[in-house]
C-alpha positions in Angstrom: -155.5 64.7 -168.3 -155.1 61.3 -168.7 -154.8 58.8 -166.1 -154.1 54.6 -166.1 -155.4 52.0 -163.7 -152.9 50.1 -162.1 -154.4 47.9 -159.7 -154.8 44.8 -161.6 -151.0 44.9 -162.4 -150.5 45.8 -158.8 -152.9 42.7 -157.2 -151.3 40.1 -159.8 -147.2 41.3 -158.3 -148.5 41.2 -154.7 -149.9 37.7 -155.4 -146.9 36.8 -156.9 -144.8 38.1 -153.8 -147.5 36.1 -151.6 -147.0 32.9 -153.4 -143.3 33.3 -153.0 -142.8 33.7 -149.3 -142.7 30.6 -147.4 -144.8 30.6 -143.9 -142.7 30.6 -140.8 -144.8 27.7 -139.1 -148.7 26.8 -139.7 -149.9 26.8 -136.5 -148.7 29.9 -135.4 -149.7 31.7 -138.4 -153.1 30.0 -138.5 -153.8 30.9 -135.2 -152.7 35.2 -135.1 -153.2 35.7 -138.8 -150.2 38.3 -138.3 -146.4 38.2 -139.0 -144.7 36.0 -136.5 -141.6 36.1 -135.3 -139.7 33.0 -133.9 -137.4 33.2 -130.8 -133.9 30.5 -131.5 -131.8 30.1 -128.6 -128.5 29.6 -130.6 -126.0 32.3 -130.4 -125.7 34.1 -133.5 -121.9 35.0 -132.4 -120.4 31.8 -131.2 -122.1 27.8 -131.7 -121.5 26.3 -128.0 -124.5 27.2 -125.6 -123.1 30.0 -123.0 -124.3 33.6 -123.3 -122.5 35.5 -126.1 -122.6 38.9 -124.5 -122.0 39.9 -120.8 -124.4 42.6 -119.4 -123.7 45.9 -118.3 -122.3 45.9 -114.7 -121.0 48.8 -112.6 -119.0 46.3 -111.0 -115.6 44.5 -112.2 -115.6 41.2 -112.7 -112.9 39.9 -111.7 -110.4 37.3 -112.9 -113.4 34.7 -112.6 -114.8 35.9 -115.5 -116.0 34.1 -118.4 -113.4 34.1 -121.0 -115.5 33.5 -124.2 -118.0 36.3 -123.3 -116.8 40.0 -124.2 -117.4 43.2 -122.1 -119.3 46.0 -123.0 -118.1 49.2 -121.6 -118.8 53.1 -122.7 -118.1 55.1 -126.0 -115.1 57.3 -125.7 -115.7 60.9 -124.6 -115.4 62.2 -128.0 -118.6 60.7 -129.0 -120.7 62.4 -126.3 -118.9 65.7 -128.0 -119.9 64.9 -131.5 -123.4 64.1 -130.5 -123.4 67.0 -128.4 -122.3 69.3 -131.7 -125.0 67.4 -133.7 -127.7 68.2 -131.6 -127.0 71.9 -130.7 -126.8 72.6 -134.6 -130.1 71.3 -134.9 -131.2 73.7 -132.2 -129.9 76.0 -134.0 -131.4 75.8 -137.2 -134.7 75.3 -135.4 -134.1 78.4 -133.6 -133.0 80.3 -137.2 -136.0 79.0 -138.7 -138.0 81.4 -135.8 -136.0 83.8 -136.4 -136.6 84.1 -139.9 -140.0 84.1 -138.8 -139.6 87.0 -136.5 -138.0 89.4 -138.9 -140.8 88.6 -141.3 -142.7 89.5 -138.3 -140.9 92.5 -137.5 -141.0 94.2 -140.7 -144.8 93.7 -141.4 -146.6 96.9 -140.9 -148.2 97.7 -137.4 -149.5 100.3 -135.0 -147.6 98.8 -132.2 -143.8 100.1 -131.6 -142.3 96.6 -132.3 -140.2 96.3 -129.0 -141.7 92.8 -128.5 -140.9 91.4 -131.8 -137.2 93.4 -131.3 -137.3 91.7 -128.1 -137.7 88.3 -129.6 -135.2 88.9 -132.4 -132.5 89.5 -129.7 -132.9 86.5 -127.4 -133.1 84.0 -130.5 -130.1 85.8 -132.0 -128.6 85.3 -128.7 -129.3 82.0 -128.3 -128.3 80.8 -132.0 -125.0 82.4 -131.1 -124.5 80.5 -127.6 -125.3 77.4 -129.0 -122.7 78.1 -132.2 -120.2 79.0 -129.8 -120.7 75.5 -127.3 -120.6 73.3 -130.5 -117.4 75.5 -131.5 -115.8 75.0 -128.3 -116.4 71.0 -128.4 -115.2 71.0 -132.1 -111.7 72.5 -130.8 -112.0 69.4 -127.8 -112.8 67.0 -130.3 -109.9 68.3 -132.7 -107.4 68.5 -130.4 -107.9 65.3 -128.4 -105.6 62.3 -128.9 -105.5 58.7 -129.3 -104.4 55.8 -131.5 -104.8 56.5 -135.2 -107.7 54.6 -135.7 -109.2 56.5 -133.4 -108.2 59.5 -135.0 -109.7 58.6 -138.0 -112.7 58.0 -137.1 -112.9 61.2 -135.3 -111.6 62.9 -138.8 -114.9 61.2 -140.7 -117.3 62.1 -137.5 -116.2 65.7 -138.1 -116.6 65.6 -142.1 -120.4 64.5 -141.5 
């Protein structure tokens, strides 16, 4: 089998990447020998010097709120259903990937009667068809729930995924 050494083209690119980047500052480079990363306090999302965002509060705010900064508030319910969906299907094929295991268990040979290994197949089988079932049931929600069509679209491509 034949092989090829690659390392000198590989040092002679990475210097050429080195010799490319431009240091962030000398001193602090210098000093950590490390990546550095430099704080700005300009607001990426607006140029005058208030606070861009406004922190989450349980509270209202009242009419004496800023009127440049905008309010964070929570996801719609439908989110909390789609994430819910996406995380019991991945239970689920976790829990199908054991049982797969477990019938290859069950049908080794043995001495034993197999009512542990039954056992087990039975309560992951169970288990796989609870968690379908929930993720069915918050499909239908999710389906059926209404709002502005934008929102609805977005729900349409959530489900697609």
């Amino acid at each position: 089998m034949a092989t090829r050494n690659r390392t000198l083209e590989f040092r002679k690119h990475r210097d050429t990447v080195k010799s490319l980047r431009t240091p962030l500052s000398s001193s602090a480079s210098a000093s950590s020998g490390g990546p550095v990363i430099e704080m700005v306090n300009t607001s990426l999302l607006r140029s005058n010097k208030r606070s861009s965002y406004a922190p989450l509060s349980t509270q209202d705010p009242g009419p004496s709120s800023s009127s440049d900064a905008f309010t964070v508030g929570l996801p719609p319910s439908w989110v909390d259903d789609s994430e819910e969906i996406a995380t019991n299907i991945q239970r689920a094929k976790v829990k199908m990937s054991e049982l797969t295991k477990a019938h290859a268990k069950a049908l080794m040979p043995s001495f034993g009667d197999g009512k542990d290994d039954q056992h087990q197949i039975e309560t992951l089988t169970r288990e796989i068809t609870a968690l379908l079932r929930k993720s069915e049931v918050r499909l239908k929600k999710l389906s059926a729930g209404r709002g502005s069509s934008e929102e609805s679209n977005v729900k349409k491509n959530v489900q697609v995924v």
